[in-house]
C-alpha positions in Angstrom: 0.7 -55.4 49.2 -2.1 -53.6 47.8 -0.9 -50.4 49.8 2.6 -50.6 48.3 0.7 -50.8 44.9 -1.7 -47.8 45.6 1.1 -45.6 46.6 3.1 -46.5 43.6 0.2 -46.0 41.5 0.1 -42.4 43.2 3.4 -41.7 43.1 3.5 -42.0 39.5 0.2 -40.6 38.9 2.1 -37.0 40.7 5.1 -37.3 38.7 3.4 -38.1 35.7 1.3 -34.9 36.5 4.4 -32.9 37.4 6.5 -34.3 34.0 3.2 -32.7 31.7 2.7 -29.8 33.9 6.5 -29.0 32.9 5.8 -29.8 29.4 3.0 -27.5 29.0 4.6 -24.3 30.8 7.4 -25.1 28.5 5.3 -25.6 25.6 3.6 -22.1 26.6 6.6 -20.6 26.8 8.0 -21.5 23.6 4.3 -20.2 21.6 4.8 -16.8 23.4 8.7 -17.0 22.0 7.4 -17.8 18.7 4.5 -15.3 18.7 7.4 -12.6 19.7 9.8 -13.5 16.5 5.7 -13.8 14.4 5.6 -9.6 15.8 9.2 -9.1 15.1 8.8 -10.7 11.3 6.1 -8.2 10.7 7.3 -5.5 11.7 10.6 -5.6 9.8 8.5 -6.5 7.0 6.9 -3.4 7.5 10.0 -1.8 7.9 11.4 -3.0 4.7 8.1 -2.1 2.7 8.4 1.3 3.8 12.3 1.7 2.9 11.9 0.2 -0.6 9.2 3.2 -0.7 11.6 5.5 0.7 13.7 4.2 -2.0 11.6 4.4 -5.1 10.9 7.9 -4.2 14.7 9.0 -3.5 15.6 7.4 -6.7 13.1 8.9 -9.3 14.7 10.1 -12.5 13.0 14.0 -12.4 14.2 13.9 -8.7 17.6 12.9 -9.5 17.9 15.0 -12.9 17.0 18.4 -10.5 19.9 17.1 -8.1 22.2 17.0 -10.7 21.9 19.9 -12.2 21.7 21.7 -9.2 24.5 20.3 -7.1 26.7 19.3 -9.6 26.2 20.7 -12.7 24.9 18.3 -14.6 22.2 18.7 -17.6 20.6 15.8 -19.6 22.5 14.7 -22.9 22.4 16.8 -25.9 22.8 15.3 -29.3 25.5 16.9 -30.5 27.1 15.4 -27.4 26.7 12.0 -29.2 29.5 11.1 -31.5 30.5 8.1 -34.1 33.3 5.8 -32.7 34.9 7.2 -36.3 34.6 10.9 -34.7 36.3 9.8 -31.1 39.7 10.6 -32.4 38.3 14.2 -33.2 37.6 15.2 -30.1 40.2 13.4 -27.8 43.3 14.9 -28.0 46.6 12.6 -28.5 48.4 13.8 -26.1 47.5 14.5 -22.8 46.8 17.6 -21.6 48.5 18.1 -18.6 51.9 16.1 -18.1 52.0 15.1 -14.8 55.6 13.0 -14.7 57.2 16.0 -17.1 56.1 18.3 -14.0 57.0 15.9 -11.6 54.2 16.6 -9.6 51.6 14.0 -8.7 49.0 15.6 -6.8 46.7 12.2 -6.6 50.0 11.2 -5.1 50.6 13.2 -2.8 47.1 13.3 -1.1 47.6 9.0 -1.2 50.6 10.1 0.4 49.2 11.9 3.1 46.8 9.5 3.9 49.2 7.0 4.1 50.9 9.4 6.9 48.5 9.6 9.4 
């Protein structure tokens, strides 16, 4: 009787060994999974610290006022360039300037047209 007891008592002893062996190698496994997404989290922090840099330096006004004028055209706003709401009808003409449907030619048209052939 006490035989069949000890070798219970064994048995369970081994699996109860085996169950928390299991448990920590998964446990280990999951802190090295963890500590991967921890490295990954930093980094694309990183990542995002340095593109909101890259950012702030794309987007700075003297940067974007030299693109402007240099690829498009563009200069800064003159003041005679500002007008009254009362002075609009001034400077807008009535009419417009090019009649597109007198013509009866549509050239936004006919590129949508295009597009919509191929």
């Amino acid at each position: 009787m006490h035989k069949l007891l000890n070798l219970m008592l064994v048995t369970a002893v081994l699996v109860s060994g085996f169950i928390l062996y299991s448990l920590e190698h998964e446990t280990r496994g999951l802190e090295r999974q963890a500590a991967k997404y921890q490295r990954g989290i930093g980094e694309e922090t990183e990542n995002m610290r340095l593109l909101n840099a890259e950012w702030s330096s794309l987007t700075r006004p003297d940067r974007l006022r030299a693109l402007a004028e240099r690829f498009l055209g563009l200069s800064t706003l003159k003041a005679q360039q500002i007008v009254k709401l009362e002075d609009i009808s001034n400077h807008v003409p009535a009419e417009p300037v090019m009649n597109l449907q007198a013509e009866g030619t549509d050239p936004i048209g006919a590129i949508i047209d295009k597009m919509k052939q191929q």
